[in-house]
LOSEBA-275591 format. One record per residue (C-alpha): residue in one letter; x, y, z. Coordinates in steps of 0.1 Angstrom, whole numbers, plus 5000, padded with zeros to 4 digits. Each point is the difference from the previous one (the first is absolute). Last residue first. Example, Ala and Ser with C-alpha at 12.3 -4.5 7.8 and 13.67 -1.06 7.14 Angstrom:
2
s513749895071/a498649665007/
***
This chain:
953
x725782305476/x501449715014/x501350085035/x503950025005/x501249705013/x501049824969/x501750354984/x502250075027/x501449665000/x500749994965/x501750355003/x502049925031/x500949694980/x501450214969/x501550245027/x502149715014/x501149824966/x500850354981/x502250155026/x501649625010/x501249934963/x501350424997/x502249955029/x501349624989/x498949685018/x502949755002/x498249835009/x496949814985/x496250215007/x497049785005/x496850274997/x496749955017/x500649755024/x496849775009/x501549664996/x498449964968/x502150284990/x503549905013/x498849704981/x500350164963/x502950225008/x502049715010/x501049815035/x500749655002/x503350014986/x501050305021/x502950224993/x500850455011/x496249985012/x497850335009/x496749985001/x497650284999/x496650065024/x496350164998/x499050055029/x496049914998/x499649665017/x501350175029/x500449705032/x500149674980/x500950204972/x502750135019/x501049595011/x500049884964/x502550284990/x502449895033/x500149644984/x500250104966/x503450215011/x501149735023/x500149965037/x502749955023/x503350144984/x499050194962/x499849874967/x497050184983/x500850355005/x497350265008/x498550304981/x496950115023/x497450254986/x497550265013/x501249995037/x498650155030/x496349854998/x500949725019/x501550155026/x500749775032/x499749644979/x501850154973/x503450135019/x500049625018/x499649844963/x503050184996/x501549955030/x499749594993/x501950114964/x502850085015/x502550274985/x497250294996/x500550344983/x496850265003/x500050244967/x497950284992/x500150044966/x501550334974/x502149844974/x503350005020/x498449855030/x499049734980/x504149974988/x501050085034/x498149725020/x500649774972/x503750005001/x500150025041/x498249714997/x501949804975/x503250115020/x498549895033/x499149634984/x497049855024/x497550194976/x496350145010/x499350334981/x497350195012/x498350274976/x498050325011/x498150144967/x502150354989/x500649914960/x502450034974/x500249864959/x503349964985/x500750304985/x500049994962/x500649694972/x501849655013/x499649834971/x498849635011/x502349724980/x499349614999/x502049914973/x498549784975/x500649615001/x502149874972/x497649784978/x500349655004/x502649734980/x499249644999/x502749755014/x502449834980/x503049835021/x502949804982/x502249835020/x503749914983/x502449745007/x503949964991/x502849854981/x498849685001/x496750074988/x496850135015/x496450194988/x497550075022/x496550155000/x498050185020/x496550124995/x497650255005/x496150095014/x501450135031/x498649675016/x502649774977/x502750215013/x500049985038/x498649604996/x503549964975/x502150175027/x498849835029/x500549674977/x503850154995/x500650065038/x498149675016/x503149744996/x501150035037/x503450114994/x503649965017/x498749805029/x500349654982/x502350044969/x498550204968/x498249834973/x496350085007/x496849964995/x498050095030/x496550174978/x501049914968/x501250284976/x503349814989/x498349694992/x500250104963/x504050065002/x500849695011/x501249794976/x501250254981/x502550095027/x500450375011/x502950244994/x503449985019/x499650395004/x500950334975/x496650115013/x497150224986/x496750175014/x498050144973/x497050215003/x497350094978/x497650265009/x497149904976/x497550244976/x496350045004/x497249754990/x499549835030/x501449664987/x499049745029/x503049794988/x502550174985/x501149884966/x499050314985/x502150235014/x502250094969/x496950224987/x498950155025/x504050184999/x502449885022/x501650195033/x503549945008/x501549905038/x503349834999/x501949845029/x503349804994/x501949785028/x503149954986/x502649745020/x501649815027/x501449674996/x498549795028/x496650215010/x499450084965/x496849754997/x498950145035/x500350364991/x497449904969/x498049895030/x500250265024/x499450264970/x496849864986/x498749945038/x500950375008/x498150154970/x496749805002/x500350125037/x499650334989/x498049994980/x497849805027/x500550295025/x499550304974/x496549794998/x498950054960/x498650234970/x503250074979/x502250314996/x503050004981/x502450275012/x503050094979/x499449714972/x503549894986/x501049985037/x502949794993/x501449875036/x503149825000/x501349825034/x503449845002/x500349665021/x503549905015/x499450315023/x497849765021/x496150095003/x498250135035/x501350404996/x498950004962/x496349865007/x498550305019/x501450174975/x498649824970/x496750015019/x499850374998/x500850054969/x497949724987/x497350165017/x500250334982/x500549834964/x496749785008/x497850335009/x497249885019/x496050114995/x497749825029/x499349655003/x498849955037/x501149845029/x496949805018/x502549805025/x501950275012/x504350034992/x500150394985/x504150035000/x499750134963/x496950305007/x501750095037/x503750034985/x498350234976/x498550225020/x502750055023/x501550154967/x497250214997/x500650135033/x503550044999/x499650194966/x497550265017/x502450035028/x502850114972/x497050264985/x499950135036/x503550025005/x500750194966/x497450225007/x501450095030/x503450094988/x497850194976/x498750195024/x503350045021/x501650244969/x496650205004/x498550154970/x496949825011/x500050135030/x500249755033/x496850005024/x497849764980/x502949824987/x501149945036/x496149825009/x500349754967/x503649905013/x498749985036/x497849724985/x501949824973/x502449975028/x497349885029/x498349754969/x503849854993/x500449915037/x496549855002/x500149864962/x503149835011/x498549825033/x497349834978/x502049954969/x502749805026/x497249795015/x498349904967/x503449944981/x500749785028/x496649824996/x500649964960/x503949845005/x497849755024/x497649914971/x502749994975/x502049725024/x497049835007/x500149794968/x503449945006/x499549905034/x497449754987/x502749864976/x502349945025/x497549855020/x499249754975/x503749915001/x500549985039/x496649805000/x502249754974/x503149975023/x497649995034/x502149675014/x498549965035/x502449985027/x499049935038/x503449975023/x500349925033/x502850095026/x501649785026/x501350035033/x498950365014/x499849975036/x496750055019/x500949745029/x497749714985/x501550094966/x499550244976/x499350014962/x501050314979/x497250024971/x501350074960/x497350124981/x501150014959/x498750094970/x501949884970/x501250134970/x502449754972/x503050034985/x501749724979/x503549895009/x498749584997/x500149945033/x497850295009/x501050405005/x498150205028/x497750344996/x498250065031/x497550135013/x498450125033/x499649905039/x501849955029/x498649885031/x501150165032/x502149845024/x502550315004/x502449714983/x497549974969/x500150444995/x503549975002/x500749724979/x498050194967/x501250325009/x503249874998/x498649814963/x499550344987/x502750185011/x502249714986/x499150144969/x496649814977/x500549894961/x503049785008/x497849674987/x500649825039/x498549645001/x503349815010/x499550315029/x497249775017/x503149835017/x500849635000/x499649735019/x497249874982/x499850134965/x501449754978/x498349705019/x496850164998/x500650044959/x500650354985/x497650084971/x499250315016/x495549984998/x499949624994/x502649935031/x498850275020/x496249834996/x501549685009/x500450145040/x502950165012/x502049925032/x502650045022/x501950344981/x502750165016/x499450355011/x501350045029/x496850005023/x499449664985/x498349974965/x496149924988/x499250024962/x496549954989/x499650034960/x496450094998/x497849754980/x499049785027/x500549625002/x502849925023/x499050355026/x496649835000/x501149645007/x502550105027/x497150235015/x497549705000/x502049765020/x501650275022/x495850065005/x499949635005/x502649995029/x498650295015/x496949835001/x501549705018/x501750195025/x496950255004/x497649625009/x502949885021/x498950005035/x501949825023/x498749705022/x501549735022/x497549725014/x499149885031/x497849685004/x498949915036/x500249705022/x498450135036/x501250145033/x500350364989/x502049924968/x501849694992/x501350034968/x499649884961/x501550164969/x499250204969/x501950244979/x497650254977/x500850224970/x497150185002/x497950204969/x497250275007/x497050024992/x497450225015/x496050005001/x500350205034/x500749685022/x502849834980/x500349804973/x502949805001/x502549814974/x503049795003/x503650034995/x501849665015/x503050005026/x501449604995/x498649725023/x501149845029/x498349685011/x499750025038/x496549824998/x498050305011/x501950154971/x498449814975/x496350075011/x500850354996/x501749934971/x496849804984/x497450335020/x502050224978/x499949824965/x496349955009/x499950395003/x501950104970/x497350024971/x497250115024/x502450295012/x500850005029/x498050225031/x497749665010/x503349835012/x500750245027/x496849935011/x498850305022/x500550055040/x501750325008/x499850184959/x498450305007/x498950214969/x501850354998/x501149984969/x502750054971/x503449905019/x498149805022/x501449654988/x503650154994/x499950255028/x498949685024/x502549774992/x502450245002/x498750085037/x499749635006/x496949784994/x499049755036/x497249754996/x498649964965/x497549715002/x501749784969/x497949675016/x503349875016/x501250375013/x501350274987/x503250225002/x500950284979/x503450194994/x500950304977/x503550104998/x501150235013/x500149855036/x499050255029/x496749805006/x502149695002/x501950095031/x497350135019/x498149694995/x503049765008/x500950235032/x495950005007/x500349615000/x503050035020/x498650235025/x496949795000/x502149705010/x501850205027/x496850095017/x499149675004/x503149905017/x500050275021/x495949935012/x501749675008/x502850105019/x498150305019/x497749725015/x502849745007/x501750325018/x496850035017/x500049665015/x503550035007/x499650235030/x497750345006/x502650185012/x503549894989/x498149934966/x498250314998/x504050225006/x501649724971/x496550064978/x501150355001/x503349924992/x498849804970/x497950234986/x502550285001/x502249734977/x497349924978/x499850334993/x503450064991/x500549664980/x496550074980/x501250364992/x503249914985/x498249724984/x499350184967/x504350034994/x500049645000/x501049964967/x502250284995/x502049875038/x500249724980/x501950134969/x498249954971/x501449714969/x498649964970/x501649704975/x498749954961/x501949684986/x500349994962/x499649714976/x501349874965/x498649694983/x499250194968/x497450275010/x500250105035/x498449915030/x500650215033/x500349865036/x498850155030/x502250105030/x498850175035/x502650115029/x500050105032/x502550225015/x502149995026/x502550265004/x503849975005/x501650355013/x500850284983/x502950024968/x498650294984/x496849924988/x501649824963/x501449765020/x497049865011/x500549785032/x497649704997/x498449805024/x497649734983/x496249864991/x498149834983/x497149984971/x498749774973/x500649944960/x502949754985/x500850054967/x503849805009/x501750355000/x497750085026/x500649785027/x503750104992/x499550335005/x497949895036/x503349805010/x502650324990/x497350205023/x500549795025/x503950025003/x499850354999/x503450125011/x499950294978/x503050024984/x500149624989/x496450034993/x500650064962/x502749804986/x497749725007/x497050134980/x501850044969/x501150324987/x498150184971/x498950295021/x502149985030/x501550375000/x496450124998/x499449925040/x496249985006/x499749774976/x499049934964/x501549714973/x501649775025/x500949694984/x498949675016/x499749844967/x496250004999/x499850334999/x500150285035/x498450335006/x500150175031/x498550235022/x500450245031/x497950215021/x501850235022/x499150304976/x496649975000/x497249824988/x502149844971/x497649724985/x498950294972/x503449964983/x500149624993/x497150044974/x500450314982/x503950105013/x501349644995/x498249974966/x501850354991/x503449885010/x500349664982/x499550164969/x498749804969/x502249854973/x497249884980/x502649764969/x498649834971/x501649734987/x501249824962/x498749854970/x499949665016/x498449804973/x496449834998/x498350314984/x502750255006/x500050005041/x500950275023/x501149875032/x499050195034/x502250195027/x499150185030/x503150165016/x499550165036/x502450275005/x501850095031/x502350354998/x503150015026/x502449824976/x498249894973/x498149695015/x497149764981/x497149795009/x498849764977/x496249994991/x499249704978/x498149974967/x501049644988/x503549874980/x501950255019/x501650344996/x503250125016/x500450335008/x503250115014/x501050214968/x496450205002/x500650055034/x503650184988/x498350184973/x497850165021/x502650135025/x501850144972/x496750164986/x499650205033/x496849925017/x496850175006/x500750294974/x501349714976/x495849845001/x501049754972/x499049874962/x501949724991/x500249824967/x501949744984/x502249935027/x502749724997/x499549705021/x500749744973/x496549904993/x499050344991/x499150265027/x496950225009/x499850285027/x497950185019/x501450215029/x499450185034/x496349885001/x498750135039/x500650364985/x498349914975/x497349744993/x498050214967/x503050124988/x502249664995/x496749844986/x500050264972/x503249964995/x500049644994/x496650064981/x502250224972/x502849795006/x497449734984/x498550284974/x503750104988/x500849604994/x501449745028/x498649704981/x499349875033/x498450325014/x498450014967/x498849645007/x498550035031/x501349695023/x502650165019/x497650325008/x497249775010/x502249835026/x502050295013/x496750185002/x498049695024/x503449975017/x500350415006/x496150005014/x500949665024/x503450185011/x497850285012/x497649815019/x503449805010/x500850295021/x496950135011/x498949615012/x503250075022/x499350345012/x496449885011/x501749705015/x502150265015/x496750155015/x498449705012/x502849885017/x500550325016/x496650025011/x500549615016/x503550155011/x498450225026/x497249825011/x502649725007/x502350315017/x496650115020/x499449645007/x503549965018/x499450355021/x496649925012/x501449685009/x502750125017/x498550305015/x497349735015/x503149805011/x501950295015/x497650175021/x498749705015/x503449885009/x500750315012/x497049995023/x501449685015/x502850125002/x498850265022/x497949775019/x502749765005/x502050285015/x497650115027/x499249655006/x503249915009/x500450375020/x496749915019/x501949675010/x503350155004/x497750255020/x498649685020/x503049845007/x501850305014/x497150075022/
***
């Protein structure tokens, strides 16, 4: 009994271990494919860091050479800093510095990113550098901050004229290329030269140590053997326990380990090292191991029944299983891969294509691509350069990433950089190759390509600045436009430009609109180089980065100095015009308020005696609204600014008046104005608006000749005799209104003085004139049938003006004889003024109508629609809120053809008596409208109505 339990007990126990054994191998072997799985990818991808990495130094050796050998980079002149810069711009923030030394060492130019790294810092790399016979990359430590150094000689024909100096950031190649190999935080890498000195680690206290000084705190003796592996170039993977300081001070952790070498110009070489935790590595297998594990124990309950046979079954099928789990593991593992990954087989039959794989192929189509030629999607020109490497790499020869071309299902085209290599896949020798998809990289690249060349060649100066202010670039147009050089103005402020003609309110509303992000827009007037002014208009755009923050700002700036001028002079073309509108609107409102007191003056005389004392108080205010009227009157007939202004009777001695005080209030006290008036009125045939502006310009520029010392101006008006006008051309045969207009000025040169009516001849300073006032003048005088002349000395000029005289127009007076005449016809008035209503309510009322008051004209043509045989006349205004005098007249004789109607208008250009007429109005009345005006005008259209629809007899 006893020997037959220690028996069953025996066998009990050898079972079980012999079930552990079979768990522990097939986890074993799973688990030590999964880890060469594991650093394969790995391998791949840090050779894809590598290649990265001397991708870049390959660009910077192809510019370091062909900068060194250009000849104004040699020569070092404006256009060779000029393409140093340049090249500085287009490759920062990788590019920390350009520089270029004489044979001694000493800098001759260095252009450098200081916002990156202080200028101490920079000059202390710069001290350390020590440049070499060839191009060679040399790596360099400032205290925490790695550089890498590429240096190149500069030769003078056959003589060393010196070197060139990339000092490129250590940092931002480590976070491109290095930086994606992180997974997560317990993954750790390193980078290592040739010397054995550390350059990146997990631990930043031992950049710049050597590799022995850095395992001392670790207890890694393996990991001190792989640095060393890699300090001598060598590539491949291992394997040790490491207890990371920087975790806290856990325990020691295995983790496995890939290193790839990294080529660099000049003899120099890095070491790339990526090392994952293990239980990271075999974090997929959890689920294998537990499954595996229930599998076994239920094999360990069939095997104590059934015997060994089945547990040789359950081995085998386990076995099988476990390949395909690793197989799947591979699969799984390179679908989540970023970067795309194919595999093919001898014949280029595609055979597995990996989610990035796939979104780059399918990215524009839905085509399936299980089973197609891998080698029938390149481009004719690449595809025996493909199948050669493909070849190539099925002999292990390694080859460099290349850029190819595909055309893609869908008619698409697309460019690869592709790395290829050779596997065993699925029981069979099978290419694999690495993909990314560079086609927008590329085109970006050539659009930066483009821009650069644009923004160098376009006639805007282009300014761009950091969020401070400080200027980082301008383009050759600021240099033509300001006369400062690039090298003048970078670093400084945009203020070098400032002419003091804006406040500080200005240029704060300037900042604050740019730091709201908004783009500012408008003009400016800036100082060049040389102190002169110039106008520009300006857009300055903020510029954001990935996160949204303001960084830089942008500045368009077209110099508009001469479209400023001919603007000038367009402004002062308008400025009559604009004077003429206002007049319009003011005489318009005035005759309203001056019709309602001319009004209820006319209707108090009727009920005041004459002996009264108020009666002549009101004739006094009636004859005083009179003289507002005609004096509104006048300011109408000399603002008058339409196209088709006509000549009409002027009095020269009246305008002159006028314009001289217009002119006083604008002129220094250094200048005394005389007026002789030798002829008290002097009327001629002309524009008041072009007398008028003969006037100002003669003024302006005898002012202009006194404008230092100060002086007479002298203004006489005489008439002459038929027989002293002769000389005028276009002799009408009447007598001439001569006037003079003298100065005590600097005179005008001989030289000169017959270009002096030529359209933009000028001697004043840009801005001050335009050169078009005296040929203005001469057109003005020639096409009133007179002439000008001019006489100067030193002690003065003098503009003579003959124009022909006209008759003085007659006075347009109506004697206001009898009654006015009365009537009892029904009358609406439509007016939106209440005082202009009430005033023609009680004046119609006064002589005998019916009246009906109306503020809107859409009730009145309500009124008319509901009784249109109510009314016998309508008197309406022409300006009024939603529809117009002519508009509501067209509307009644749309709807009573017969009622006749009166306009009312206090200004209209458009509207006179002659159109009022053709518009169907019977009268056109101008306010002020006096008592006895309105009597005769209303019952002399009542009559004229009356008779035309009476029948003939």
């Amino acid at each position: 009994m006893n020997k037959s339990f220690l028996i069953r007990s025996c066998f009990f126990l050898a079972t079980v271990a012999g079930l552990a054994a079979l768990f522990y191998l097939p986890y074993r072997t799973v688990k030590d494919k999964t880890i060469a799985s594991f650093n394969a990818e790995q391998l791949l991808l840090t050779r894809q860091a590598a290649q990265g990495i001397e991708d870049v130094f390959a660009m910077y050796d192809q510019g370091l050479r062909y900068l060194a050998a250009h000849s104004a980079v040699v020569r070092l002149d404006e256009r060779g800093r000029g393409i140093l810069q340049d090249f500085y711009a287009i490759h920062t923030p990788v590019l920390l510095s350009v520089a270029r030394t004489d044979n001694a060492g000493d800098l001759l130019f260095r252009v450098s990113n200081t916002s990156a790294v202080t200028p101490a810092v920079l000059d202390q790399a710069f001290a350390k550098v020590r440049p070499g016979p060839e191009p060679a990359v040399t790596d360099i430590f400032c205290g925490q901050t790695m550089f890498a150094a590429f240096t190149a000689p500069v030769f003078e024909g056959d003589l060393p004229a010196g070197n060139l100096i990339f000092l490129i950031s250590f940092e931002q190649l480590v976070d491109k290329f290095v930086g994606p190999l992180k997974a997560s935080q317990t993954r750790r890498t390193w980078v290592i030269n040739r010397a054995g000195i550390v350059l990146d680690c997990p631990n930043p206290d031992h950049s710049g140590a050597h590799i022995d000084a850095t395992t001392d705190d670790v207890q890694a003796a393996a990991l001190l053997a792989i640095m060393k592996k890699m300090a001598r170039g060598g590539e491949g993977t291992g394997a040790f326990t490491f207890a990371d300081p920087q975790a806290g001070g856990g325990p020691p952790v295995l983790n496995h380990v890939v290193f790839m070498p990294v080529t660099l110009p000049g003899g120099n070489s890095w070491s790339l090292a990526v090392a994952t935790p293990e239980h990271q590595v075999l974090a997929n297998m959890t689920r294998f191991r537990n499954t595996w594990l229930l599998v076994s124990l239920v094999a360990l309950a069939v095997v104590l029944t059934m015997g060994l046979f089945l547990i040789r079954i359950l081995t085998l099928a386990g076995e099988k299983k476990k390949q395909q789990r690793i197989e799947d593991q591979l699969v799984e593992l390179m679908e989540f891969t970023p970067i795309g990954i194919i595999v093919y087989n001898m014949d280029g039959i595609l055979q597995y294509a990996n989610r990035t794989a796939r979104e780059i192929w399918q990215g524009s189509t839905s085509a399936v691509l299980d089973g197609i030629n891998v080698f029938e999607l390149i481009h004719p020109d690449y595809r025996n350069f493909s199948i050669n490497r493909f070849k190539d790499a099925l002999r292990g020869v390694t080859s460099e990433p290349a850029i190819i071309k595909v055309q893609l299902p869908g008619n698409v085209e697309k460019s690869i950089e592709t790395s290829t290599a050779a596997i065993d896949f699925a029981g069979q020798r099978c290419g694999v190759t690495v993909i990314q998809d560079v086609t927008q990289r590329l085109r970006v690249e050539e659009e930066q390509r483009r821009l650069a060349t644009a923004i160098a060649n376009t006639n805007d100066s282009i300014v761009i600045t950091n969020r401070e202010g400080t200027i980082q670039y301008v383009n050759p147009a600021f240099t033509r436009i300001t006369g400062y050089t690039r090298e003048e103005a970078l670093g400084r402020n945009p203020r070098v430009l400032k002419s003091g003609f804006h406040d500080n309110a200005f240029y704060a509303n300037m900042w604050n609109t740019l730091l709201r992000g908004e783009v500012w827009e408008g003009r400016l007037i800036n100082r060049k180089k040389d102190g002169s002014l110039y106008n520009e208009l300006a857009s300055i755009s903020p510029v954001r980065d990935a996160t949204g923050k303001i960084t830089h700002f942008v500045a368009v700036k077209r110099d508009i100095t001469h479209e400023v001028e001919l603007e000038s002079h367009l402004h002062q073309a308008q400025k009559m015009e604009a004077i003429g509108t206002l007049a319009g609107g003011i005489a318009h409102d005035f005759n309203n308020i001056l019709g309602a007191i001319i009004g209820f003056t006319d209707l108090s005389l009727l009920q005041t005696p004459a002996d009264s004392p108020i009666h002549d108080n009101l004739l006094h205010i009636r004859n005083s609204g009179r003289r507002a009227a005609d004096l509104i009157q006048q300011i109408l007939t000399f603002s008058r600014q339409a196209a088709d202004r006509q000549k009409i009777p002027v009095s020269m001695a009246a305008l002159l008046t006028e314009t001289l005080k217009l002119l006083r209030a604008s002129l220094p006290t250094t200048i005394d104005i005389q007026l002789h008036l030798n002829e008290p009125e002097g009327w001629v045939m002309a524009d008041p608006v072009q007398i008028q502006q003969v006037i100002m310009n003669l003024c302006t520029n005898a002012f202009h000749a006194m404008s230092e010392k100060g002086g007479t101006l002298t203004i006489t008006l005489e008439r002459l005799p038929l027989a002293d006008c002769r000389t005028a051309p276009g002799k009408t045969g009447t007598a001439c209104i001569e006037m003079m207009v003298e100065d005590t000025g600097h005179g005008i040169d001989e030289a000169i003085i017959e270009r002096i009516f030529d359209p933009f001849f000028t001697t004043k300073d840009p801005g001050v004139g335009t050169g078009m006032g005296l040929s203005v003048v001469h057109g003005i005088i020639t096409d009133l049938d007179g002439m000008i002349t001019v006489d100067s000395g030193p002690e003065g000029t003098c503009f003579t003006v003959l124009i022909p005289e006209s008759a003085r127009p007659a006075l347009d007076v109506t004697p206001a004889a009898g009654e006015p005449p009365t009537g009892t016809e029904s009358i609406l008035v439509v007016d939106d003024e209440r005082d202009i209503r009430e005033t023609g309510r009680m004046m119609l009322e006064q002589l005998g109508y019916r009246v009906t008051v109306c503020e809107d004209p859409l009730q009145a043509l309500a009124m008319i629609r509901e009784d249109g045989g109510r009314f016998d006349l309508m008197i309406s205004d022409q300006t009024m809120p939603g529809m117009t005098g002519t508009e509501l007249l067209a509307e009644i004789r749309r709807i009573r053809p017969g009622l006749p109607v009166i306009l009312c208008t206090g200004f209209s250009e458009q509207l006179t008596e002659d159109s009022a007429r053709q518009l169907g109005a019977r009268r056109l009345l101008m306010k002020p409208v006096s008592f006895r005006r309105l009597a005769e005008a209303v019952r002399r259209v009542l009559d004229e109505s009356a008779e035309e629809s009476s029948p003939a007899s």
